[in-house]
C-alpha positions as CSV (number, residue, x, y, z in Angstrom):
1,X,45.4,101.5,68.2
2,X,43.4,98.5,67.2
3,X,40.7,99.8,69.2
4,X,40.8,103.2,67.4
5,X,40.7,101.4,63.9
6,X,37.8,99.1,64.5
7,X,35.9,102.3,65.8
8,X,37.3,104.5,62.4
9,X,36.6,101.5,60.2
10,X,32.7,101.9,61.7
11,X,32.2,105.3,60.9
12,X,33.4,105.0,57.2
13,X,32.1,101.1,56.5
14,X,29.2,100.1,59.2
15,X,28.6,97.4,56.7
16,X,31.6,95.7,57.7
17,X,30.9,95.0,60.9
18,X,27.9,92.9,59.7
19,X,29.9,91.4,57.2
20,X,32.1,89.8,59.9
21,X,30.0,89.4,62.7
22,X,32.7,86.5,64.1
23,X,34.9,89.5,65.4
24,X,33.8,91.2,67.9
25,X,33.6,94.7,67.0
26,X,31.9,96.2,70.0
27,X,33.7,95.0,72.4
28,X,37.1,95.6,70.9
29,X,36.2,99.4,71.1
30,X,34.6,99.3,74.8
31,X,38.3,97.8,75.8
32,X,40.2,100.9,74.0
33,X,37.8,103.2,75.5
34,X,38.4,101.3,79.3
35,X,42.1,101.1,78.7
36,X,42.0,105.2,77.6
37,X,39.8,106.7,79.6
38,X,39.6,104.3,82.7
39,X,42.9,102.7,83.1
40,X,42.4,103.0,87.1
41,X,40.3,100.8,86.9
42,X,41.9,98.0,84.8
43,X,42.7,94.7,86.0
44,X,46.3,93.9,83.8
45,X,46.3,90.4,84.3
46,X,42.9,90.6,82.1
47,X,43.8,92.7,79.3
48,X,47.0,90.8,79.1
49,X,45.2,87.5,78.7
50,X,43.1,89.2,76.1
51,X,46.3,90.1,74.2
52,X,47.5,86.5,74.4
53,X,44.5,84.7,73.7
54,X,42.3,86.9,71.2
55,X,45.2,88.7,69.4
56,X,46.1,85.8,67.2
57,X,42.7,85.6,66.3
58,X,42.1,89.1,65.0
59,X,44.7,88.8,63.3
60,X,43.5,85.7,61.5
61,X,40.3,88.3,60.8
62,X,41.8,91.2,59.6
63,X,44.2,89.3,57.4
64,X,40.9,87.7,56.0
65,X,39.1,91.1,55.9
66,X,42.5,92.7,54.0
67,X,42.1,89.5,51.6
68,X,38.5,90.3,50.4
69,X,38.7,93.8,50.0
70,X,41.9,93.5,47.5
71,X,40.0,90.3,45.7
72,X,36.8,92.8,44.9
């Protein structure tokens, strides 16, 4: 789902993406697109140490990104 949003979120604001280049945008969406298309090929232990270790941090940036928007 997150990977979905960051690619929506591209289509309608590319700006944004520029705007916060600390996330990384990219390579959020190349994971959804693995985990969707290619899941045979996914190695769990990876994309569970992903959720545990870069999770949190999104968060951090999308409760930043939400915080701009509404202060505009």
């Amino acid at each position: 789902m997150i990977g979905e949003q960051a690619k929506a979120i591209g289509k309608i604001n590319p700006q944004l993406y520029k705007d916060y280049p600390g996330t990384e945008w990219h390579k959020i969406i190349r994971l959804r697109d693995l985990i969707s298309h290619h899941y045979d090929d996914i190695d769990h232990e990876i994309v569970y140490q992903i959720v545990i270790e870069e999770i949190p941090n999104l968060e951090v940036a999308v409760k930043t990104i939400i915080s701009d928007l509404t202060s505009k």
